[in-house]
Structure formats: C-alpha cells, structure tokens
C-alpha positions as CSV (number, residue, x, y, z in Angstrom):
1,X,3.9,3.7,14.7
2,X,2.0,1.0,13.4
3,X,4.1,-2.7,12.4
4,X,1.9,-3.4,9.9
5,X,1.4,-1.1,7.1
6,X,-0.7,-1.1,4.1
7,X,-0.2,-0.5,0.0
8,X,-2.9,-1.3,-2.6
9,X,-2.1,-1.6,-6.1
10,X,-2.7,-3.2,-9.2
11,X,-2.8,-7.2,-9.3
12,X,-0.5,-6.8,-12.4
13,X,2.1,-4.9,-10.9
14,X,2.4,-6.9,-7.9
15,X,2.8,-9.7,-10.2
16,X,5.6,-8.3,-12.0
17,X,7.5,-7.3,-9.0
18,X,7.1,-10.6,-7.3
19,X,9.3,-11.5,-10.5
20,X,11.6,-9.3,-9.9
21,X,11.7,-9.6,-6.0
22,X,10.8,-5.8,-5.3
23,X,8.1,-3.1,-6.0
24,X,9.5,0.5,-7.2
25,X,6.1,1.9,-7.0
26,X,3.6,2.7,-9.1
27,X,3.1,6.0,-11.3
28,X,1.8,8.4,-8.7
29,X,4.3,6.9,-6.4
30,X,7.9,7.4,-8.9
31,X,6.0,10.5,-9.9
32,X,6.1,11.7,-6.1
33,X,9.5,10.1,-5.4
34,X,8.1,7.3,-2.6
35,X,6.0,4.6,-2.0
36,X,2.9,5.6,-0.9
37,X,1.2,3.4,2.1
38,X,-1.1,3.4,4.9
39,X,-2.0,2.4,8.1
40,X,-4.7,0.2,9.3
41,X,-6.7,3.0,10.2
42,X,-6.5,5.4,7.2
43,X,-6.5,2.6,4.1
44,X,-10.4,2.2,3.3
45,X,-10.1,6.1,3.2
46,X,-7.3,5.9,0.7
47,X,-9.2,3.2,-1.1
48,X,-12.1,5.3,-1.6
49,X,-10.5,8.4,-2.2
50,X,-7.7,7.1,-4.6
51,X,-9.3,4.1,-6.0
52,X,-13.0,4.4,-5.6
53,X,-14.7,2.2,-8.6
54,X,-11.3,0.2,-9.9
55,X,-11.1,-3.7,-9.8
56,X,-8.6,-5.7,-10.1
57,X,-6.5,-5.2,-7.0
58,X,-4.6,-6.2,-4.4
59,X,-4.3,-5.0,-1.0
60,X,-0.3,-5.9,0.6
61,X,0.2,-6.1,4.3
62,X,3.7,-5.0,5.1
63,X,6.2,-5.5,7.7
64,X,7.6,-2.3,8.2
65,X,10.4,-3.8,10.5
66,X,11.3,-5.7,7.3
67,X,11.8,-2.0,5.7
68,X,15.1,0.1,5.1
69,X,14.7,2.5,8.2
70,X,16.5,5.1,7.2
71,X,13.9,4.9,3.7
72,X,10.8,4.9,5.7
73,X,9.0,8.1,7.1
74,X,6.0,9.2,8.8
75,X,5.3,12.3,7.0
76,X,2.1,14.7,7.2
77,X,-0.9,13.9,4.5
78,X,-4.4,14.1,4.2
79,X,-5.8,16.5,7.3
80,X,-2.1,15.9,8.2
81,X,-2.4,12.6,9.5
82,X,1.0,10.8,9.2
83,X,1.5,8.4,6.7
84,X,4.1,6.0,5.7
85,X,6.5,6.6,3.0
86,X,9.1,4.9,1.3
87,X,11.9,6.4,-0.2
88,X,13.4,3.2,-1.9
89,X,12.4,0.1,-3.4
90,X,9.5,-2.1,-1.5
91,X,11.3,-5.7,-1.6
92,X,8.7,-8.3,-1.8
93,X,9.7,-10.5,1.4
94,X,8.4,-6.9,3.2
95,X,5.1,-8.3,2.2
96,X,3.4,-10.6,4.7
97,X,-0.1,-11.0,3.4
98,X,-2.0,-10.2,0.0
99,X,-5.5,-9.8,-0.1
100,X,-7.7,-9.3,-3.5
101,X,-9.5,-6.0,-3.1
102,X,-12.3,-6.4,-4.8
103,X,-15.8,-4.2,-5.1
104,X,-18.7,-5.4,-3.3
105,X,-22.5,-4.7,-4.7
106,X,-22.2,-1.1,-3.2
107,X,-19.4,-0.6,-5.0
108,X,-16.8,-0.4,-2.2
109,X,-13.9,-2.0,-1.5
110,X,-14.3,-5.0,0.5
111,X,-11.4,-5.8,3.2
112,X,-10.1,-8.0,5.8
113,X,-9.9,-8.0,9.2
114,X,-6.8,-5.3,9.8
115,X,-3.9,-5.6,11.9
C-alpha cells in the first residue's frame, strides 16, 4: 500500500486541529466512524466527486507509517478500490505536506505533483 496518503478538507478545520495537535475528522467522516483518505491515484476522483465546486481547501499529505496501525485499513470503496481509513484520531505530525486546493478557471481542482 501506498506511504503517502491523501485527505482534503476544509482550511478551517485543519486550522483548528493544528491547535489542538490532531484531526477527529470531519462530518461525513465522525458520521461514518473513520477518516476518510486516499491514495495518490484515486484523490482528484474524490475531489471531484466529493468536492467538485468548493474553495477554500486544503489538500494533506500523510505519512501513513506515522499512523496507529492497528487504526488504519485498506477497505473496499468506490468500484471497490481500496481506500484508506482511519479508525482514530489523525495527529497532525502524520501530516507531511499541505497544499491549498484551490479551483482553477475550469473549475477543477488544481494539484501538485503526487507522491
């Protein structure tokens, strides 16, 4: 499985949890009981699928070594690809890049370079 996964979210609550030194998630993901992320390969997917239009965002680069083990799964998703999944907290020294997400004139999301 890929080192490097991927969660985007709102620039204001990454904010807060770089505050408070971990992410719990956001409301689909304490609604679903785990962190949703993704993988280099299936994140512009999940951008567009799950985020299409919204600004002000942040895309988070994690170390998934850095990552409870036990907490993270590979578990069947869209088409049932696997994707990762967090069953606990995301502490922020996971995080080894942010990168504003931000629309382009087309209205997609533009990223970096992936790992």
């Amino acid at each position: 499985m890929s080192r490097i996964i991927y969660k985007i979210t709102e620039r204001d609550a990454w904010a807060l949890a770089q505050e408070s030194g971990s992410f719990d998630g956001s409301p689909v993901d304490l609604q679903d009981g785990f962190i949703h992320f993704s993988t280099a390969t299936q994140v512009k997917e999940t951008a567009a699928k799950h985020f299409a239009g919204q600004t002000n965002l942040v895309l988070l680069a994690i170390d998934s070594l850095c990552l409870d083990q036990d907490a993270l799964r590979y578990e069947p998703s869209r088409g049932g690809a696997l994707f990762p999944h967090l069953y606990g907290p995301l502490p922020v020294h996971a995080v080894v890049g942010e990168t504003p997400l931000d629309l382009g004139t087309d209205g997609i999301h533009i990223f970096p370079e992936l790992q």
